[in-house]
MIKOL-101524 format. One line per field, with one value per atom (N, C-alpha, C, O, CB): residue number from 0; residue in three letters; atom name; x negated, z negated, y negated. Coordinates in Angstrom, 2 decimals, decimal comma, always signed. Atoms other than C-alpha are relative to their C-alpha. Glycine has a CB too. Layout:
n (NUM|...)
res (ALA|...)
atom (CA|...)
px (X|...)
pz (Z|...)
py (Y|...)
! end
This chain:
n (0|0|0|0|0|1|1|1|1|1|2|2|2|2|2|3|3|3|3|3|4|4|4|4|4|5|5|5|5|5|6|6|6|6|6|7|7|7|7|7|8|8|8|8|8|9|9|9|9|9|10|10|10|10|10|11|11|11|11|11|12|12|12|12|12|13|13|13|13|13|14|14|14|14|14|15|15|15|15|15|16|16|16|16|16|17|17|17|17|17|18|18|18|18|18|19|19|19|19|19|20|20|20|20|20|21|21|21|21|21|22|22|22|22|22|23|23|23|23|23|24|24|24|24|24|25|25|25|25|25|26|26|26|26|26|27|27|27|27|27|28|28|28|28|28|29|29|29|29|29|30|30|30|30|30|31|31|31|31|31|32|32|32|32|32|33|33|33|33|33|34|34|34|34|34|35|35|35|35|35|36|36|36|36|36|37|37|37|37|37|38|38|38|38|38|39|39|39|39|39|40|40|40|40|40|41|41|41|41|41|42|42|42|42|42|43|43|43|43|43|44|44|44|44|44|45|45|45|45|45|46|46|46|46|46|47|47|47|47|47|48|48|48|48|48|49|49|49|49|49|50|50|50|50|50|51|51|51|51|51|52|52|52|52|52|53|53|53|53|53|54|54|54|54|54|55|55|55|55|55|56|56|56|56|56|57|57|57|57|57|58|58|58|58|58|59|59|59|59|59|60|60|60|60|60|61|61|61|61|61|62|62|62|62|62|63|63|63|63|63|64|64|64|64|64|65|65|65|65|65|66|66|66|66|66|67|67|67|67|67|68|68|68|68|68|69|69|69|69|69|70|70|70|70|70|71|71|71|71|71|72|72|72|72|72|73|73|73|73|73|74|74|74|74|74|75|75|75|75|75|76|76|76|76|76|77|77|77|77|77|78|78|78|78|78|79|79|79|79|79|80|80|80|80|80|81|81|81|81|81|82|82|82|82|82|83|83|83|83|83|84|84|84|84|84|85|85|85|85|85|86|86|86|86|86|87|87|87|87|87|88|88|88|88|88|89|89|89|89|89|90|90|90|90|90|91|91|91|91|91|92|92|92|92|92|93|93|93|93|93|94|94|94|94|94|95|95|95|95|95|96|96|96|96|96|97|97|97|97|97|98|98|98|98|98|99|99|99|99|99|100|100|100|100|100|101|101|101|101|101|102|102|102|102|102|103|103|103|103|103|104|104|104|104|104|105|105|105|105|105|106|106|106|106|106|107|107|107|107|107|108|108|108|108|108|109|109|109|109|109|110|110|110|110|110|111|111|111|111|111|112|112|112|112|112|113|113|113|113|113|114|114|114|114|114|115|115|115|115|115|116|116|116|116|116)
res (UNK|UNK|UNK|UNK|UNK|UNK|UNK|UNK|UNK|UNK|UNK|UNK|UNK|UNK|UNK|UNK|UNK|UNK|UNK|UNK|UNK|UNK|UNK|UNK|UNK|UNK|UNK|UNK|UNK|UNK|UNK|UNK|UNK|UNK|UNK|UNK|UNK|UNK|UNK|UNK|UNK|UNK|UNK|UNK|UNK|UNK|UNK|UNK|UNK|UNK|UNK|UNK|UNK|UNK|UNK|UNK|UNK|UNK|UNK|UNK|UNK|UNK|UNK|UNK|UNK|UNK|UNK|UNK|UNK|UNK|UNK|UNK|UNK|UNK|UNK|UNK|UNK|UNK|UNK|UNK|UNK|UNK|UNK|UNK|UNK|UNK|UNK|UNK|UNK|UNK|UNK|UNK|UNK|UNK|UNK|UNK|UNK|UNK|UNK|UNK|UNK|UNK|UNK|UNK|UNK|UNK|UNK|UNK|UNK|UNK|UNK|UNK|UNK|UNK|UNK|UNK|UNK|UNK|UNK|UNK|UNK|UNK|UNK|UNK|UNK|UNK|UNK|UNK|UNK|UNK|UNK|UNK|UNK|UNK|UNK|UNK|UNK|UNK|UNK|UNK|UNK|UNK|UNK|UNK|UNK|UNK|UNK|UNK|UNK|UNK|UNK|UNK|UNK|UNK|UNK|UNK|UNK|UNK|UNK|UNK|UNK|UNK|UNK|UNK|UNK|UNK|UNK|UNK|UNK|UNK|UNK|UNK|UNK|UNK|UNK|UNK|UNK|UNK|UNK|UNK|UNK|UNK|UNK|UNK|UNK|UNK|UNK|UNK|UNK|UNK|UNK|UNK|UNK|UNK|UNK|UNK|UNK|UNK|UNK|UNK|UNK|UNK|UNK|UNK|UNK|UNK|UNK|UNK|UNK|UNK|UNK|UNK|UNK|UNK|UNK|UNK|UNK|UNK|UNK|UNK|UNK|UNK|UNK|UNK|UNK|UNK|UNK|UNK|UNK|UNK|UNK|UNK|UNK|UNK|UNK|UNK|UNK|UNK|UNK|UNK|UNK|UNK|UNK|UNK|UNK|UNK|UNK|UNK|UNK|UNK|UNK|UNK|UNK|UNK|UNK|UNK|UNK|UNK|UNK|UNK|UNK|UNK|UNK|UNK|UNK|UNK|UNK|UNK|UNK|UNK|UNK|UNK|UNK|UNK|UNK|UNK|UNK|UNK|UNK|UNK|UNK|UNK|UNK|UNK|UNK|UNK|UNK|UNK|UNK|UNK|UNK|UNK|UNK|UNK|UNK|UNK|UNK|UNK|UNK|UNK|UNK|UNK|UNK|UNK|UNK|UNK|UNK|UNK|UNK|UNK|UNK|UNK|UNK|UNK|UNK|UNK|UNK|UNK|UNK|UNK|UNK|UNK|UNK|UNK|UNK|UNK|UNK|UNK|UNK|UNK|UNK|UNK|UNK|UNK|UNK|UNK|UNK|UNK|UNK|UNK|UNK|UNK|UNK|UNK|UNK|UNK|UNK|UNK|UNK|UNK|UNK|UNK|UNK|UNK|UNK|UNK|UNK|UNK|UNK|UNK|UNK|UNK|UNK|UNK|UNK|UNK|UNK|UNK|UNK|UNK|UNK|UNK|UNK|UNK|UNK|UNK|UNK|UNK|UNK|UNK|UNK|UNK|UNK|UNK|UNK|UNK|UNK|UNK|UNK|UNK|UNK|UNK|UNK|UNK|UNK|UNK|UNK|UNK|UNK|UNK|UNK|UNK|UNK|UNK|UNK|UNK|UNK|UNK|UNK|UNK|UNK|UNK|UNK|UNK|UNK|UNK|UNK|UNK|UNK|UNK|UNK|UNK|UNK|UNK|UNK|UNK|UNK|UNK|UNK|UNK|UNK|UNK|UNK|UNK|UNK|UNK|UNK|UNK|UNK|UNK|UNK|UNK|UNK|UNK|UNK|UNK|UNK|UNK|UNK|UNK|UNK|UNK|UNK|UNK|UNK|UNK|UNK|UNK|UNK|UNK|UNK|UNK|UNK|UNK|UNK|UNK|UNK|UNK|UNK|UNK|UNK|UNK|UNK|UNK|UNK|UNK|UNK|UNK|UNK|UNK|UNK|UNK|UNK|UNK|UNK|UNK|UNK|UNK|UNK|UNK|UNK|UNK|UNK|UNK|UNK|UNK|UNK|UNK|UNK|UNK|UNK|UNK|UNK|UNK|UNK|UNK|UNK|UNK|UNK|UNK|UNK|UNK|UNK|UNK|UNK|UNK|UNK|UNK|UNK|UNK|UNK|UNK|UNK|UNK|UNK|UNK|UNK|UNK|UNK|UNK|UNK|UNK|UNK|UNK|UNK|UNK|UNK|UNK|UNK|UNK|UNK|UNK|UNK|UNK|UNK|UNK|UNK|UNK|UNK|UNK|UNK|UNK|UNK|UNK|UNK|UNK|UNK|UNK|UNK|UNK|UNK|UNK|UNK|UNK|UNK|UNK|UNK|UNK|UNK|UNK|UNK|UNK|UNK|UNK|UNK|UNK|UNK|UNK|UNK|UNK|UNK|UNK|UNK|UNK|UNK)
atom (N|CA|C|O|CB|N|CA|C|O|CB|N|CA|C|O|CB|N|CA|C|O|CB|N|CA|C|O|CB|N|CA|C|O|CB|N|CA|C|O|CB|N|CA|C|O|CB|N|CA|C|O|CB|N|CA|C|O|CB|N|CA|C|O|CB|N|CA|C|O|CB|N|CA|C|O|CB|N|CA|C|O|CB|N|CA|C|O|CB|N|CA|C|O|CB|N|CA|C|O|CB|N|CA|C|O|CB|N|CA|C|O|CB|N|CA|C|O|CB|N|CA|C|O|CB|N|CA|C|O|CB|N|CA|C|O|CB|N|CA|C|O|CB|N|CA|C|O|CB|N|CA|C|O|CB|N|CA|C|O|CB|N|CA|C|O|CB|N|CA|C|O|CB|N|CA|C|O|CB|N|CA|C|O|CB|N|CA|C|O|CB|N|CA|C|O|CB|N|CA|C|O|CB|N|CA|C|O|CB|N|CA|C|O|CB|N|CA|C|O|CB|N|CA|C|O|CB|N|CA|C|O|CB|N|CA|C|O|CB|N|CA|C|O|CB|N|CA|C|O|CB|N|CA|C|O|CB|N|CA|C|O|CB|N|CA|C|O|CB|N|CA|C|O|CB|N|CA|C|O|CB|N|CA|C|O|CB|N|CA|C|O|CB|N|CA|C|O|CB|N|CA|C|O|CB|N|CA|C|O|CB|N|CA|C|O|CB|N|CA|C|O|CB|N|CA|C|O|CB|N|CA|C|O|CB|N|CA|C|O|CB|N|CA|C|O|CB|N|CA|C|O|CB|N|CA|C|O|CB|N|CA|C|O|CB|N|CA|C|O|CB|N|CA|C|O|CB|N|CA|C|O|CB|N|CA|C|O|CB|N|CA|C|O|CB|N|CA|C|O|CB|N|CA|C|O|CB|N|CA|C|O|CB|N|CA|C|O|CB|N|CA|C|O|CB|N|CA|C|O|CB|N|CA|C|O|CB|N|CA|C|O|CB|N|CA|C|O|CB|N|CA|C|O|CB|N|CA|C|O|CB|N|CA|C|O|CB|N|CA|C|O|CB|N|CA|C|O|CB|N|CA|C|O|CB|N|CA|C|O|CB|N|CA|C|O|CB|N|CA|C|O|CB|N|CA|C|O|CB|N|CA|C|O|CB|N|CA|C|O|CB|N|CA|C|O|CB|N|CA|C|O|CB|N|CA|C|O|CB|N|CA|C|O|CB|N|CA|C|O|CB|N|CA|C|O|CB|N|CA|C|O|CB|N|CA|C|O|CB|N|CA|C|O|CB|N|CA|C|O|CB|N|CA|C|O|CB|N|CA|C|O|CB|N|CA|C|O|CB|N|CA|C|O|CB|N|CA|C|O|CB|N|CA|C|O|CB|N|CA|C|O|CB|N|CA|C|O|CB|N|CA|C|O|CB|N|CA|C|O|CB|N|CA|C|O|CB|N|CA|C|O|CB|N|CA|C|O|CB|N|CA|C|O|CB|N|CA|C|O|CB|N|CA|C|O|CB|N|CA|C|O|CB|N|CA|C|O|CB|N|CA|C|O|CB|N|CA|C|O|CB)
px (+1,15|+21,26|+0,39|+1,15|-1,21|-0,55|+21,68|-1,52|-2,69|+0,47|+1,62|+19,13|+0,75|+1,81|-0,70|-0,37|+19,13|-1,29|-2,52|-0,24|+0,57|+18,38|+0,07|+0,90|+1,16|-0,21|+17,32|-0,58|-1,37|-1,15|+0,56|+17,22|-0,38|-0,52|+1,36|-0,12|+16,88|-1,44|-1,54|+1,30|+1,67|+12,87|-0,15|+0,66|-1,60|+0,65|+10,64|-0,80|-1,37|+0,87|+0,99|+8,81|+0,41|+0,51|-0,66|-0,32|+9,90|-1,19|-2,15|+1,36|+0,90|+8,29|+0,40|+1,10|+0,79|-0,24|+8,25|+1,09|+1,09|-1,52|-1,26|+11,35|+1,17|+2,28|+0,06|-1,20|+13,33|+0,95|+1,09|-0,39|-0,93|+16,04|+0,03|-0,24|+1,35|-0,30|+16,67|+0,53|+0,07|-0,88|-0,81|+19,18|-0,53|-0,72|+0,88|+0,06|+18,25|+1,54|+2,67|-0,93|-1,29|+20,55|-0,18|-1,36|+0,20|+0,72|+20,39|+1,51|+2,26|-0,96|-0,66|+23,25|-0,31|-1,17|+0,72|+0,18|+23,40|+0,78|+2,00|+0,17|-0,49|+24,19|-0,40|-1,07|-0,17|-0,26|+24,97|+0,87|+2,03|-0,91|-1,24|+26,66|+0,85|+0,32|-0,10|-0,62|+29,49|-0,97|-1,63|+1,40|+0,07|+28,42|+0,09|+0,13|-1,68|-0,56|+29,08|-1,71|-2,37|+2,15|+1,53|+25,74|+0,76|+1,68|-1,62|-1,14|+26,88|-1,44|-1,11|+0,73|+1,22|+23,17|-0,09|+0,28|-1,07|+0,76|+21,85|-0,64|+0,00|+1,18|+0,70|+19,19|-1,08|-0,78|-0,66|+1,23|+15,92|-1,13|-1,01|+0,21|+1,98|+11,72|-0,06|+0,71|-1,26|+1,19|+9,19|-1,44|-1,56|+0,00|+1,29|+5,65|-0,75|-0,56|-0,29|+0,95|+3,00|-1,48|-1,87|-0,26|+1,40|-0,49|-0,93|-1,83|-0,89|+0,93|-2,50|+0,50|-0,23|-1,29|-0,52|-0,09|+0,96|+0,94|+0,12|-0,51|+2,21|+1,46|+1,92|-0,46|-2,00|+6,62|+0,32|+0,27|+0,71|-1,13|+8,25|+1,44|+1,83|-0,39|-0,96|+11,49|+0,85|+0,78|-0,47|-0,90|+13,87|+1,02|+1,23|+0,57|-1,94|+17,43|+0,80|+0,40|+1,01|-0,59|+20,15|+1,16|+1,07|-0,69|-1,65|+24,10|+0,49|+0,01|+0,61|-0,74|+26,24|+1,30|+1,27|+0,87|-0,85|+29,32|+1,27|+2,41|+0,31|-1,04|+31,44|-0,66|-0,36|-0,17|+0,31|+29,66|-1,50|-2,16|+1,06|+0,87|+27,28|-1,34|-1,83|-0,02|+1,61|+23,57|-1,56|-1,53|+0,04|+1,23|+20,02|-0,95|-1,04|-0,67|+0,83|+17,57|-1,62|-1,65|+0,94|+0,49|+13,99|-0,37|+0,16|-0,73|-0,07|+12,70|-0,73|-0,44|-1,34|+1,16|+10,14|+1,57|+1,75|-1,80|-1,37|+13,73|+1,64|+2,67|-0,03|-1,50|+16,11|+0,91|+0,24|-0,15|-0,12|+18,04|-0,23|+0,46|-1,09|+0,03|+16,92|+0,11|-0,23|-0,67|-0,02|+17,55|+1,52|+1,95|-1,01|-1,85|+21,60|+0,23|+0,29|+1,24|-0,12|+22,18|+1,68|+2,46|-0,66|-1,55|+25,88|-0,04|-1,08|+1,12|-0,51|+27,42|+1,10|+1,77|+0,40|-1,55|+30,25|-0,24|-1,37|+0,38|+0,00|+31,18|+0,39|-0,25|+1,05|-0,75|+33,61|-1,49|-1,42|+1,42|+1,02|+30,31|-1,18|-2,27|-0,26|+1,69|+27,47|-0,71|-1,71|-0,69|+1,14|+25,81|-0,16|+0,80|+0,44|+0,54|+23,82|-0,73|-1,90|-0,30|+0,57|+22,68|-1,20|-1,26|+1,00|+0,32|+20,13|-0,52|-1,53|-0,87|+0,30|+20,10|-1,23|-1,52|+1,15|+1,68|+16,60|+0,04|+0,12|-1,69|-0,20|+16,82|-1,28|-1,53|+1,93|+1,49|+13,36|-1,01|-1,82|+0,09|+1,10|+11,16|-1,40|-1,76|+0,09|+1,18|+7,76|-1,10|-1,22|-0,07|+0,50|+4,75|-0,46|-1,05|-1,45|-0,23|+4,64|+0,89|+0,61|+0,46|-0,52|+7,06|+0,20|+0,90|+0,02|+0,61|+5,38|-0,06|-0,73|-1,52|-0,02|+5,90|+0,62|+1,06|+0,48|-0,97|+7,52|+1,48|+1,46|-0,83|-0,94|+10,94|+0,62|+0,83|+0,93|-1,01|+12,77|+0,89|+0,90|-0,50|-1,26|+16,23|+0,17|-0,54|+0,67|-0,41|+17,28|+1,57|+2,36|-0,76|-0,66|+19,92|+0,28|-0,49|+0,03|+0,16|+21,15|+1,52|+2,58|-0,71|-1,47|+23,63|+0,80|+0,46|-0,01|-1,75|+27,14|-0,02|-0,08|+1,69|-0,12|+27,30|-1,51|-1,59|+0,72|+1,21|+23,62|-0,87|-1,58|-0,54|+0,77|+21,69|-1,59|-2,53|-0,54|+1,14|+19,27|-0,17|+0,57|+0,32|+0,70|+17,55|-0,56|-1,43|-1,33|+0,29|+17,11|-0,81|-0,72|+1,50|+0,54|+14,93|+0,16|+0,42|-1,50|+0,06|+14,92|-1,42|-2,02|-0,06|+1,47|+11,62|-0,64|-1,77|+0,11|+0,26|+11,29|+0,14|+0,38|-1,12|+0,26|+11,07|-0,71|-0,75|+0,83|+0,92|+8,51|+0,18|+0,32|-0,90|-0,34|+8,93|-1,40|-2,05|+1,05|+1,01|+6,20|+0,59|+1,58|-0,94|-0,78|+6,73|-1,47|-2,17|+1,47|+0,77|+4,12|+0,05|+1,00|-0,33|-0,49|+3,03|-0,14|+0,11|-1,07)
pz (+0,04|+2,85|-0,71|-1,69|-0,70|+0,40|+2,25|-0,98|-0,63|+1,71|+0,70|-0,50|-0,05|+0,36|-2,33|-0,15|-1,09|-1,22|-1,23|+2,04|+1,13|-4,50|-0,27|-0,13|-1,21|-0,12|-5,06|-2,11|-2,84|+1,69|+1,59|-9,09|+0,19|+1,13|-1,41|+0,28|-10,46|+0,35|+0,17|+1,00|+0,00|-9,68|-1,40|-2,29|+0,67|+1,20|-12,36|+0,02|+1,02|-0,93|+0,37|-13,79|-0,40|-1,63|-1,00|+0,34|-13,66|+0,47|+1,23|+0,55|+0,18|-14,11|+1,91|+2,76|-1,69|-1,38|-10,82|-0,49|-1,41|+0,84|-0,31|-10,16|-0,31|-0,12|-0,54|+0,60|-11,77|+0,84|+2,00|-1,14|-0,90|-10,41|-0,16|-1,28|-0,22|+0,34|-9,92|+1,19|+2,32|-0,71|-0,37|-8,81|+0,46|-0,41|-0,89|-0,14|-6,54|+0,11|+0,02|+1,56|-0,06|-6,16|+1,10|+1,42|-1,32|-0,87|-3,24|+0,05|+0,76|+1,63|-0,42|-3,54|+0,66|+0,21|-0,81|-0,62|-1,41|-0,36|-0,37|+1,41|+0,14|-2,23|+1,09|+2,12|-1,26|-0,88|-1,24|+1,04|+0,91|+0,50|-0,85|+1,86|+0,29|-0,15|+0,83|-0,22|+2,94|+1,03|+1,78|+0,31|-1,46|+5,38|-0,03|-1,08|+0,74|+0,11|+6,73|+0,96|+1,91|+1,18|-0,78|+7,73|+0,32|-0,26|-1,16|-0,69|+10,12|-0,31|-0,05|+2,12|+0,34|+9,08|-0,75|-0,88|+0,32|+0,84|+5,78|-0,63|-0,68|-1,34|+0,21|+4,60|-1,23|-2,17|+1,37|+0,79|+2,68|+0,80|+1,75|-0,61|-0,47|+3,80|-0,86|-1,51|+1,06|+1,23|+1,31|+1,06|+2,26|-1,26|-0,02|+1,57|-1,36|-2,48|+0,63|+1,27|-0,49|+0,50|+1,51|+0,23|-0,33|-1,45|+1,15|+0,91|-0,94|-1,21|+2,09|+0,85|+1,49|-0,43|-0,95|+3,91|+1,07|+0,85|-0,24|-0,25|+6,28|-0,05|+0,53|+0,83|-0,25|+6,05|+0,60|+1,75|+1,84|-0,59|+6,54|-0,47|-1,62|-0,36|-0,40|+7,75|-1,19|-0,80|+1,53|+0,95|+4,40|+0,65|+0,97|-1,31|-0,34|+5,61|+0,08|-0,28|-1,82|-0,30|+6,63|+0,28|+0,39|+1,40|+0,40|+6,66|+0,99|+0,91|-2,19|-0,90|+9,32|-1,23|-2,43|+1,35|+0,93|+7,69|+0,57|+0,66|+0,06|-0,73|+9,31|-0,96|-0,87|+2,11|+0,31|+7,27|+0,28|-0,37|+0,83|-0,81|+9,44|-0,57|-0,62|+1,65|+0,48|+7,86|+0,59|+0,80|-1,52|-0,36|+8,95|-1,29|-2,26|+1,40|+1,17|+7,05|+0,38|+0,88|-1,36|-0,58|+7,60|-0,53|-1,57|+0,48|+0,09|+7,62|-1,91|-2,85|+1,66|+1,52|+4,27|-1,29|-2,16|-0,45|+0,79|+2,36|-0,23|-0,85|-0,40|-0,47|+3,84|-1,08|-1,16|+2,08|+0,82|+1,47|-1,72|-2,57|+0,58|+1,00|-1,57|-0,37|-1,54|-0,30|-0,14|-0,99|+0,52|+1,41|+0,48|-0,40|-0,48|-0,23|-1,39|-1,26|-0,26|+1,15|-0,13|+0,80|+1,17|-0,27|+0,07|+0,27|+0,21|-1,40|+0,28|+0,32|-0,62|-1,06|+1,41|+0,76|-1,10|+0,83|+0,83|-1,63|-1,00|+2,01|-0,80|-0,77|+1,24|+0,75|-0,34|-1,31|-1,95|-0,88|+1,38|-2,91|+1,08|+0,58|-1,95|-0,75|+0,22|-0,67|-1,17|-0,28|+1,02|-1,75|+0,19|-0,03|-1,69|-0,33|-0,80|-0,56|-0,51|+0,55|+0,84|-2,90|+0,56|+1,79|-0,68|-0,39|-2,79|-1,02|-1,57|+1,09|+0,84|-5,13|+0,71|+1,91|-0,53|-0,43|-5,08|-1,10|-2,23|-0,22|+0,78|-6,89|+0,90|+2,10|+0,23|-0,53|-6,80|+0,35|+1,19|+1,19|-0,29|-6,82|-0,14|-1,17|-0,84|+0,04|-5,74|-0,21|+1,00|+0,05|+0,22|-6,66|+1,70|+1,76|-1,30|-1,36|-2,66|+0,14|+0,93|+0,92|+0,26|-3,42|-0,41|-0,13|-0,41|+0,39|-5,15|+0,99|+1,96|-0,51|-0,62|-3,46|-0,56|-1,71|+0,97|+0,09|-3,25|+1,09|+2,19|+0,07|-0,64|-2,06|+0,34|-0,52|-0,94|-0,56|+0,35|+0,68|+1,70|+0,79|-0,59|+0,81|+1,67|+1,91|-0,90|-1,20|+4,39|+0,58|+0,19|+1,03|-0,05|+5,75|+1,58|+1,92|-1,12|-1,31|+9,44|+0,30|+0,37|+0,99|-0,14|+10,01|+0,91|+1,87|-0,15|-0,87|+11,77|+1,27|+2,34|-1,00|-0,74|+13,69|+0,70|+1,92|-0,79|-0,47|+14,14|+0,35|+1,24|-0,75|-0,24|+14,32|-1,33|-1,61|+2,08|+0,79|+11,90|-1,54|-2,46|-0,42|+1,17|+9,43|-1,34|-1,26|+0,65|+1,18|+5,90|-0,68|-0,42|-0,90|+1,03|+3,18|-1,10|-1,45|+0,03|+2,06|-0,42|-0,20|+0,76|-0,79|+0,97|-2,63|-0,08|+0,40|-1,48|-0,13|-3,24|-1,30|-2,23|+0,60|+1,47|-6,22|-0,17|+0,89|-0,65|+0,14|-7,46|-1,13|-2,33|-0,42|+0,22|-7,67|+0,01|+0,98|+1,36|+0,06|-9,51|-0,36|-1,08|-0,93|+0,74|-9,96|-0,22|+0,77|+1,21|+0,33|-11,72|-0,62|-1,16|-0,57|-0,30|-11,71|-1,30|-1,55|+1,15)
py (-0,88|+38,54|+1,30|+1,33|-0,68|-1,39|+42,16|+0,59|+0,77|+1,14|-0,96|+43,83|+1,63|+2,11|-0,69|-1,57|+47,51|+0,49|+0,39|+0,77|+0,31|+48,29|+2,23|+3,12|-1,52|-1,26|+51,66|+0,42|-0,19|+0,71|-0,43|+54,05|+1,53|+2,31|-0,17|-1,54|+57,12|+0,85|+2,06|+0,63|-0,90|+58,16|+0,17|-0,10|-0,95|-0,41|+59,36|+1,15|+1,58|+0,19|-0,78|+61,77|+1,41|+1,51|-0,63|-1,11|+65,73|+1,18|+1,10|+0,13|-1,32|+69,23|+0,49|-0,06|+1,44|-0,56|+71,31|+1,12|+1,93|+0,67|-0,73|+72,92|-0,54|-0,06|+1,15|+0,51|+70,40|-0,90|-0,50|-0,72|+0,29|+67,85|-1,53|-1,99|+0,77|+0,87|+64,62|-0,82|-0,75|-0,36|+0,62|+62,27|-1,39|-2,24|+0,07|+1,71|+58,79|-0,55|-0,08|-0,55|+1,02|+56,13|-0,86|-0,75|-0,95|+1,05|+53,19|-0,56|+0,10|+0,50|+0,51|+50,78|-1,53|-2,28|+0,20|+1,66|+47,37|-0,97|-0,79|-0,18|+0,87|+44,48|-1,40|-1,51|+0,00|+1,16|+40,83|-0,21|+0,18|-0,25|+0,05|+39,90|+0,67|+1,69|-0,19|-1,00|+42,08|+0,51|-0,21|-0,21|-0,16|+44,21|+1,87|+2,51|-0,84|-1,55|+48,30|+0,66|+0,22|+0,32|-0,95|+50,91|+1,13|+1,71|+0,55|-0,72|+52,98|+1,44|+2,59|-0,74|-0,94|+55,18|-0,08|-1,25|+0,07|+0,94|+54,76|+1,91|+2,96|-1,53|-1,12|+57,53|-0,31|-1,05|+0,44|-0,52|+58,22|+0,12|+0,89|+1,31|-0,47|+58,25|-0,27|-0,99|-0,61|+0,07|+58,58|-0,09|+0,16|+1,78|+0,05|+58,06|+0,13|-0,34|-1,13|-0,77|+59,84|-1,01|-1,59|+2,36|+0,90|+58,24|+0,02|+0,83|+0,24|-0,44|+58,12|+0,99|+1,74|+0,53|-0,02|+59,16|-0,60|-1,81|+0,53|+0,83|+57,99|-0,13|+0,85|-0,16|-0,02|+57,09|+1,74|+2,15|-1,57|-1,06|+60,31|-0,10|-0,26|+1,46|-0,31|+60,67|+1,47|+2,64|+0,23|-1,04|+62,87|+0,37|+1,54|-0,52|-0,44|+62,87|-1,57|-2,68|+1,16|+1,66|+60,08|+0,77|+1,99|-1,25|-0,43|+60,63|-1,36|-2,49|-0,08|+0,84|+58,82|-1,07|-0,83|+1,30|+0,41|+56,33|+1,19|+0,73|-1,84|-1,00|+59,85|+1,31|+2,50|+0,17|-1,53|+62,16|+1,03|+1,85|+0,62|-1,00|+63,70|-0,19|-1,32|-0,25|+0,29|+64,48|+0,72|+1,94|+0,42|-0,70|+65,48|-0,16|-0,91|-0,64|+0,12|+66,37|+0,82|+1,94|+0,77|-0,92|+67,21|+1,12|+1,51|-0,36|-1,60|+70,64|+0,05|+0,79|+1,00|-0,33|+70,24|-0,03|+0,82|-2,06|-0,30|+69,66|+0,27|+0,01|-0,56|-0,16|+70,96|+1,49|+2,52|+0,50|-1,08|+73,52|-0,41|+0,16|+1,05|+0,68|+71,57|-1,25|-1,43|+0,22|+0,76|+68,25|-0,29|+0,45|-0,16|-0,18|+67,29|-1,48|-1,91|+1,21|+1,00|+63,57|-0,61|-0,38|+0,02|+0,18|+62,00|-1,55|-2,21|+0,48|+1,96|+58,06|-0,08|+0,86|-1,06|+0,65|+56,37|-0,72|-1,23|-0,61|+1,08|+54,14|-1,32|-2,37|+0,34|+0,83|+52,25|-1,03|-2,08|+1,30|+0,72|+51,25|+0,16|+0,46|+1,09|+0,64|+50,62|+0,83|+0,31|-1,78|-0,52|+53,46|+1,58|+2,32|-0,33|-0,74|+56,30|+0,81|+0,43|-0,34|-0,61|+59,01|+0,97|+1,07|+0,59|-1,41|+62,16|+0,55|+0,11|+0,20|-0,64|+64,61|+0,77|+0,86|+0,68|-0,70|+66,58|+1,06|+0,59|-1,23|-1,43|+70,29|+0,83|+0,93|+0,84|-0,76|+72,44|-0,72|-0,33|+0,82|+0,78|+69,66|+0,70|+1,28|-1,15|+0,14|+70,10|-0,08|+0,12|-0,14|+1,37|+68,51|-0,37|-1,44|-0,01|+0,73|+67,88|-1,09|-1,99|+0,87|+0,49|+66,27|-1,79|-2,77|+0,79|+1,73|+63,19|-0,89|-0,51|-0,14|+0,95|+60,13|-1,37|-1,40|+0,44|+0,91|+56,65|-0,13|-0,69|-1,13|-0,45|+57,50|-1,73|-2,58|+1,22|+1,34|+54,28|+0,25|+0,93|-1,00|+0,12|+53,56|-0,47|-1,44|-0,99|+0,77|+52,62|-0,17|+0,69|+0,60|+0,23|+51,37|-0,87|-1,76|-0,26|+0,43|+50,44|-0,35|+0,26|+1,12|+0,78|+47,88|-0,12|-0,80|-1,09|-0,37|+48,58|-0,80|-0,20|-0,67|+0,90|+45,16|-0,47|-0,57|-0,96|+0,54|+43,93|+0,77|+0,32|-0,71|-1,27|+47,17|-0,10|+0,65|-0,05|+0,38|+45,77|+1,15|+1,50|-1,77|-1,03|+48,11|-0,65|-1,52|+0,76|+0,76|+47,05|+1,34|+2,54|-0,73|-1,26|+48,89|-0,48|-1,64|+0,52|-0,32|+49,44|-0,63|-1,11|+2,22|+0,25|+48,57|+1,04|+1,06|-0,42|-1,12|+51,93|+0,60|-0,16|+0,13|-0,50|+54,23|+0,75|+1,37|+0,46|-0,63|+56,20|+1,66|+1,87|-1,17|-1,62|+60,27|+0,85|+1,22|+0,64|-0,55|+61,90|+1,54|+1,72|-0,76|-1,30|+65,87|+0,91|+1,14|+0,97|-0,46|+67,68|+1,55|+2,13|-0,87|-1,74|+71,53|+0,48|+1,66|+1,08)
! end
């Protein structure tokens, strides 16, 4: 069983920065996708950004320019730094993750990114 353990939310001023984390654990296994959605109170999953295991990243438009998606293939672990936070911003940010061999999509728990004006 694969979990996907995600850190690094909290509580910053607007304009400030902060660093998630999403590494996986448990069975071996390789994500050939592994990204970021958030969802804010009463709204619905949006789509942040996602990084191929080659590199390649999208990101959508609301953070694109302030928002910068990396991995470590070698550590199953998927970062996104967040610089110029918001308070749009506020949400519960979830890891994802889309597996190499099975196609199967795993998520995080989530973490919770409050940014206040």
């Amino acid at each position: 069983q694969v979990q996907l353990v995600e850190s690094g939310g909290g509580l910053v001023q607007a304009g400030g920065s902060l660093r998630l984390s999403c590494a996986a654990s448990g069975r071996s296994s390789s994500f050939n996708v592994m990204g970021w959605y958030r969802q804010a109170a009463g709204k619905q999953r949006e789509f942040i950004a996602q990084i191929t295991s080659g590199g390649s990243t999208n990101y959508a438009g609301s953070v694109k320019g302030r928002f910068t998606i990396s991995r470590d293939n070698a550590k199953n672990t998927v970062y996104l730094q967040m610089n110029s936070l918001k308070p749009e911003d506020t949400a519960v940010y979830y890891c994802h993750a889309r597996d190499i061999i099975t196609d199967y999509v795993y998520w995080g728990q989530g973490t919770q990114v409050t940014v206040s004006s």
